[in-house]
Structures are given as C-alpha cells and as structure tokens.
N, C-alpha and C positions, 0 to 999 in steps of 0.2 A: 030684675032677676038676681039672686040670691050668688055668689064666689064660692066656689066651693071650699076656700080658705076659711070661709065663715058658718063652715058646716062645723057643730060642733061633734069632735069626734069621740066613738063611743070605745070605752077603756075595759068593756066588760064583755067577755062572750063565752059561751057555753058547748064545750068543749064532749063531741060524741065519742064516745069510743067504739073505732069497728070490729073490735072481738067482743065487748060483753054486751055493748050499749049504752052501758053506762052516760049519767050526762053530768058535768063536772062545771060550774060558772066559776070563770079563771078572771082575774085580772092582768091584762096586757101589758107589756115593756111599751111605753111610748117611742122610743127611740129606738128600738133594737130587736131582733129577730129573737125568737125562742124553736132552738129546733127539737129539741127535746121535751118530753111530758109523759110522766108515769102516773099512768092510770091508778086513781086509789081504790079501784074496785077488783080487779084482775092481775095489776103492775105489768103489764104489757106496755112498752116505752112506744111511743106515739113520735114516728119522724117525718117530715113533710113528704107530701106526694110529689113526686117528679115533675117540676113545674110550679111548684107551690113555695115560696118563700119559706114559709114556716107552719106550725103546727096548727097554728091560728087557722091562718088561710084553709088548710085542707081539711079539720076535723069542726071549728068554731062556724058559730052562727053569726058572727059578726069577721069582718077579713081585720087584721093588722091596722094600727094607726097609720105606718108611713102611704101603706095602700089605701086607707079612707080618706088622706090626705089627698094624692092622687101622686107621691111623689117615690111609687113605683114600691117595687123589693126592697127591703128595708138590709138586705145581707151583700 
C-alpha cells in the first residue's frame, strides 16, 4: 500500500471564479498559503471561505500542497 508521503503532489490547479466563472490554471506556493487572487477576468480579489486555508482550497480543483500532503492548513 502506497505512503501518502509518496503521493506525488500536484502544483497546478484551476482556480473558479464565483462572480464571473471564469477558470484561471494558477501554479501553487508549495510551502505557503495564498490568501489573495484577482481574478483576470472581472478583478474581483478571491479570499478563502471561512474554514478554508486559502484560495486554493475553496475556489481550485486541486486543495493546497501542505493539505495534499496531509500536513493540514498550511497558515
């Protein structure tokens, strides 16, 4: 059975926006949270949902490195 340590993690995720819709493929901070994200379609600034680490987590298809690690909220 496979470590999750040796899940290779994914650096790229694609970022919705929920006023235009817009879909934005962002590269990820490995090590640190991004709470901020202006949208390049509408510039509506994207901040995490109550409960959500960062922008990654609550608008992206892919969550945060430190969360695909499994070594929680990265802030």
């Amino acid at each position: 059975m496979a470590d999750l340590a040796e899940k290779p993690v994914i650096l790229f995720s694609t970022l919705t926006c929920p006023e235009c819709g817009a879909a934005t493929c962002e590269k990820m901070p490995e090590d640190a949270c991004q709470y901020f994200f202006d949208c390049p379609s509408c510039a509506v600034v994207l901040k995490p949902k109550p409960g959500d680490c960062c922008v990654f987590c609550s608008y992206g298809d892919v969550a945060c490195p430190p969360i695909q690690q499994g070594k929680g909220c990265c802030g």
